[in-house]
N, C-alpha and C positions, 0 to 999 in steps of 0.2 A: 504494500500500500504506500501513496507516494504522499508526501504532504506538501501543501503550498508552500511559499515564502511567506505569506504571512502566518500559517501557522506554529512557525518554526521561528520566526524573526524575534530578539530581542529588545522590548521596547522599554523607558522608565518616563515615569513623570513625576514631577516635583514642582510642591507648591508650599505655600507659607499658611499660617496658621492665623487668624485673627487674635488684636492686640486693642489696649487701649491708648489710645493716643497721647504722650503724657504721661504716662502711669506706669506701662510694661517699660520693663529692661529687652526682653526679650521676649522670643513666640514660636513656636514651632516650626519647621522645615522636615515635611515628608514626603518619602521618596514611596515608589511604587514599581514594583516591577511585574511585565507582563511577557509570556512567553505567549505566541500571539496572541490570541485574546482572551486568553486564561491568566489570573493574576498568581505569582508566583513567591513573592516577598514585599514584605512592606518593611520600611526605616525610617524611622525619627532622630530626628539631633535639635539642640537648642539651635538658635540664630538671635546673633543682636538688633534691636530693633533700630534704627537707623545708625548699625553700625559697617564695617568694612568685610566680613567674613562670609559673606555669601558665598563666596566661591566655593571658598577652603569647605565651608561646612557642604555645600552640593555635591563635593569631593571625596569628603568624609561617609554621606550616604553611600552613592555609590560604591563605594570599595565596601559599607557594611553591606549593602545588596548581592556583593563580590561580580561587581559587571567584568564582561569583558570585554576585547578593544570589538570595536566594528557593532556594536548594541547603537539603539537611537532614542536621543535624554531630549524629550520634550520638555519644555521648560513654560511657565504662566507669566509671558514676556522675561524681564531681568530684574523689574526691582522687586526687592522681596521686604517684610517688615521694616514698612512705610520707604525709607531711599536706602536701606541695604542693595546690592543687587550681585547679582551672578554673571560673570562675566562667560558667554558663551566661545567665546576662543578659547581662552587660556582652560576651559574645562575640558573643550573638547580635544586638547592638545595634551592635557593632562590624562585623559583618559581613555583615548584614542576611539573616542567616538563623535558619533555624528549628531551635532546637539543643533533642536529646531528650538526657537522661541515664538511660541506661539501669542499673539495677541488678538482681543474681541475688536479691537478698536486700533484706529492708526494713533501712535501716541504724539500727544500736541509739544512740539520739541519748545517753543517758546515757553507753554507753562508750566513743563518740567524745571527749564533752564533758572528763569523768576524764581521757585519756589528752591531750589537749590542755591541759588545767588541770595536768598531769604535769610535760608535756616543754618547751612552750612558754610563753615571757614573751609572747608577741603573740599568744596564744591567742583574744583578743575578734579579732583579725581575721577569723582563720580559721573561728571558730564563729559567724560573721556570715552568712557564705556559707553554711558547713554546714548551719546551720539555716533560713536564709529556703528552701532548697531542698527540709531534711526536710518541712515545712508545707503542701508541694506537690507531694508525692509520692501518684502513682495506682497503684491495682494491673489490672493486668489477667493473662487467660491469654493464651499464644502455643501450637501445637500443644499443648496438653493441658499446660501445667507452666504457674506464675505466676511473672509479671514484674512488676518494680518501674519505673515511670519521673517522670523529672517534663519537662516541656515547656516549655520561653520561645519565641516567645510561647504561654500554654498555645492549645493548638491541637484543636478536634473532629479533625484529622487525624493527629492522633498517633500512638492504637491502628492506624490503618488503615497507615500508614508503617513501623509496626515488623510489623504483620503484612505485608507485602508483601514486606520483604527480610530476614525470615528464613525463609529457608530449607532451613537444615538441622538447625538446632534453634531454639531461641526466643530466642537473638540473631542482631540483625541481620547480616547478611553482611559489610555494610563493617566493623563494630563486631570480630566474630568475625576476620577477617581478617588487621584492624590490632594484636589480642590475639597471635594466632599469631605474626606477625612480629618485634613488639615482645620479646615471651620470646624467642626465638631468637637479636635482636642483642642485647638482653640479657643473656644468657650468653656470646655470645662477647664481650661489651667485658670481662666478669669474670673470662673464662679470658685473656684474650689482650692487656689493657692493664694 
């Protein structure tokens, strides 16, 4: 019996966890993995909330997930608790996969820039990432609604990877997943620590 690629393909998604504005130090980053569209492992790590370690901690997932190279790390765009963010090159170089960041929406690079130019003294770092990434941002549709992504390495297979594993709306399954999850231990670390 022979199996598709997609059901053999290695996929992870990773999202953050809801925080209170102000108040959280930090919030959840959960990882998910799916062996095609069967999920296979789940991983939590802390993350600072508007601090620098998104990568590292994206990094730290994965290796608890025990990904290997040539896997594909959907990501819920870069910035993670509140302007933390994930830098999709240097993960996908570190881990030698093919990392999509997936967005609902094109992100507004002017309001980003403002509110970093606001809040943060090390704002040139953050809008370093932020931007080398708005610059490589594609649109495509998924079931009839547009999606935003950008891809390291950019990839002809990108569209074809996000349409295969979403399936029940126009994000990805792992992506969608590790969204639900994430808001859930996210409220309870709010109500309960």
């Amino acid at each position: 019996m022979s199996t598709s690629s997609n059901e053999c393909h290695i996929t992870i998604g990773i999202d953050d966890g809801m925080f209170l504005k102000g108040k959280s130090k930090w919030t959840v980053l959960v990882g998910v993995l799916f062996v095609g569209l069967k999920l296979e492992k789940i991983a939590m790590e802390r993350v600072e909330v508007d601090g620098l370690n998104g990568t590292l901690v994206a990094w730290k997932i994965l290796n608890r997930l025990e990904v290997k190279p040539g896997a594909t790390v959907f990501l819920d765009g870069i910035t993670y608790a509140g302007f933390n963010f994930i830098d999709p090159v240097e993960l996908s170089e570190k881990s030698f996969s093919h990392v999509i960041a997936v967005f609902r929406r094109r992100p507004n690079e002017e309001r980003i820039l403002r509110a970093l130019k606001l809040h943060f003294l090390d704002w040139e770092i953050r809008w370093k990432i932020i931007s080398k990434v708005s610059t490589g941002i594609n649109e495509m549709n998924v079931r009839g609604r547009k999606l935003y992504y950008y891809s390291y390495p950019n990839s002809y297979e990108a569209k074809m990877k996000i349409r295969k594993t979403a399936v029940t709306s126009k994000i990805p399954e792992p992506l969608r997943l590790a969204d639900a999850l994430a808001k859930e231990v996210g409220k309870f670390l709010i109500t309960h620590l």
